[in-house]
N, C-alpha and C positions, 0 to 999 in steps of 0.2 A: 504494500500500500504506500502510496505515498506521503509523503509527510506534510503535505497542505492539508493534505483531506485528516491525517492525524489531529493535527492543532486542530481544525473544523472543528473536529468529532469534540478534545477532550474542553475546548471552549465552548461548547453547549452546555456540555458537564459542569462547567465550572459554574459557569452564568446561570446556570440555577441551581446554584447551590450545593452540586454533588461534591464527591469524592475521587479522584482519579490515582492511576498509577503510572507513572513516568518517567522517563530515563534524562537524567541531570547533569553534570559535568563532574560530580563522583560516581554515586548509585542509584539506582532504581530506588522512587522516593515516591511515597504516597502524598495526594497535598490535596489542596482546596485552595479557595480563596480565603485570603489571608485577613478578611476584614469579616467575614461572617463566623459568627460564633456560633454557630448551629454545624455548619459545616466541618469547626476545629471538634468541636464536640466527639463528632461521630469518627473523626480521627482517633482521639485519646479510648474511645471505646474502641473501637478494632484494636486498638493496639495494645489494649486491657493493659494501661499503665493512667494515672492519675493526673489531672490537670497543670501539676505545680511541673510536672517532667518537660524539660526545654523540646521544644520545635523552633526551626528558624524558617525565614522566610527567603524566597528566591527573587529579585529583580535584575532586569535588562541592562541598565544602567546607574551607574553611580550618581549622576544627577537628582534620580528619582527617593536616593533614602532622603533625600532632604524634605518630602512630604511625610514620613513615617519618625524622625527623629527629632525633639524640639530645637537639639542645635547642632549642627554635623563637626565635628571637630576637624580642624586644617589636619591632624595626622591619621586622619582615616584617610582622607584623598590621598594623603602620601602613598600609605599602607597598599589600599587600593593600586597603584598606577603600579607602586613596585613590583606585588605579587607574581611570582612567575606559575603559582600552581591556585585553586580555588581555597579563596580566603572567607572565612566564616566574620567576625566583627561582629561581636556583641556590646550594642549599644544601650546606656541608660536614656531615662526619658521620651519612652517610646510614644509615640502618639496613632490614630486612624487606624491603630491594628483593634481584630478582635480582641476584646478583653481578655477572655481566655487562653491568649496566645502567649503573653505579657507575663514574664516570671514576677516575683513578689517584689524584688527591688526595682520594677520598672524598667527591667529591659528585656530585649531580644537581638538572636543573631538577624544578619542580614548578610546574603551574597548575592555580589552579581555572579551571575553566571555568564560565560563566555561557549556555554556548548549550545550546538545551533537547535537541535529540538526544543532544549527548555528557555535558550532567549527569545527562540520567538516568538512562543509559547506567552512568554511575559511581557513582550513586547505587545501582543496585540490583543492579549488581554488587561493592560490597563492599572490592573493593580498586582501586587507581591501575592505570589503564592506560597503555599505552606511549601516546605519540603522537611521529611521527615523519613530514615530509614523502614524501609519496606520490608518490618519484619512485628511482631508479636512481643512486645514489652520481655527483658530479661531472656530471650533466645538468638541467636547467633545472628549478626544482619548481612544477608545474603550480598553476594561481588559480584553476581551474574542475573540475571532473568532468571534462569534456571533453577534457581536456588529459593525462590520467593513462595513461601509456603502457597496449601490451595485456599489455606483461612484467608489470606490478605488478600488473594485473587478475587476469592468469591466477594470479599467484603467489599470492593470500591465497587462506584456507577459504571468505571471505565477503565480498560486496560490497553493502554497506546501500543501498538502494535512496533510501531520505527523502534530499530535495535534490538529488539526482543533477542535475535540469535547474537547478537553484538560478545563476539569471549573477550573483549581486551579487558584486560587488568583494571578496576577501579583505582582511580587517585584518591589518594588521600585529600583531605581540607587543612589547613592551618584554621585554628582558631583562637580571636585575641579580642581578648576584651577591652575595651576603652572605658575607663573610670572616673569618676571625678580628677580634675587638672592633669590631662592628660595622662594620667596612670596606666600601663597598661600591664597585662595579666595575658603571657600566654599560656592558653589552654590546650592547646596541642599543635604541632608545627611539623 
């Protein structure tokens, strides 16, 4: 299938509010729209893990956190431009997300992605979506398609078909938290 008609498909899903599963610039990631709380909902339930457990969000461009953050700090831009693999950035002071998205001290991660199914994916859908390991709270999270139990399959509206057989190796993420006065806290690199 092609992958216009992919995005098509998993933008319907989105826009009203379903659940999808999708291939990202690490792993096969289950997500939603990142501003509905009904939709994060039925995430943290497929994934029989509790609301306080982190999800980040995926965007197109680095432009666009500045609608979701109350102040972007000049060393995420940095961060950002340097990165040569996908950079996670968890920021305080989140704003226009689901409340349910939003850990206790008011933040969340946020990457852009640079892989062509899921920027487009957020490109032309308009707002951040979830992305979130496509696995079953506290069980191994799958490197392949093939790996992705039939719980989580059954569980989303939608399963994007581009890359499904895709074997290459998942990237890792760097992830770095940004603190009050520029503090920053790597959490995995």
């Amino acid at each position: 299938m092609r992958m216009n008609d992919e995005i098509k498909k998993a933008l319907d899903i989105l826009r009203a509010g379903g659940i999808i599963l999708y291939p990202t610039d690490t792993v096969w990631s289950i997500g939603c729209d990142a501003t509905n709380e009904e939709a994060v909902k039925r995430i943290y339930e497929l994934k029989k893990c509790s609301d306080n457990e982190s999800m980040s969000v995926l965007v197109d461009n680095a432009g666009k956190i500045q609608s979701y953050v109350e102040e972007m700090p000049d060393m995420a831009w940095e961060l950002i431009e340097m990165s040569e693999k996908p950079l996670t950035i968890i920021y305080l002071n989140v704003k226009n997300l689901a409340k349910n998205l939003i850990a206790e001290d008011g933040s969340v991660g946020i990457r852009v992605t640079n892989e062509v199914f899921s920027k487009t994916l957020c490109e032309r859908f308009r707002k951040p979506i979830v992305f979130t390991s496509a696995n079953v709270s506290d069980e191994k999270f799958p490197k392949s398609f093939t790996e992705i139990s039939e719980e989580i399959i059954n569980g989303v509206d939608y399963v994007v078909d581009f890359r499904r057989n895709d074997k290459t190796k998942a990237k890792s993420a760097s992830i770095i938290k940004l603190g009050k006065g520029n503090v920053i806290t790597v959490i995995s690199l």
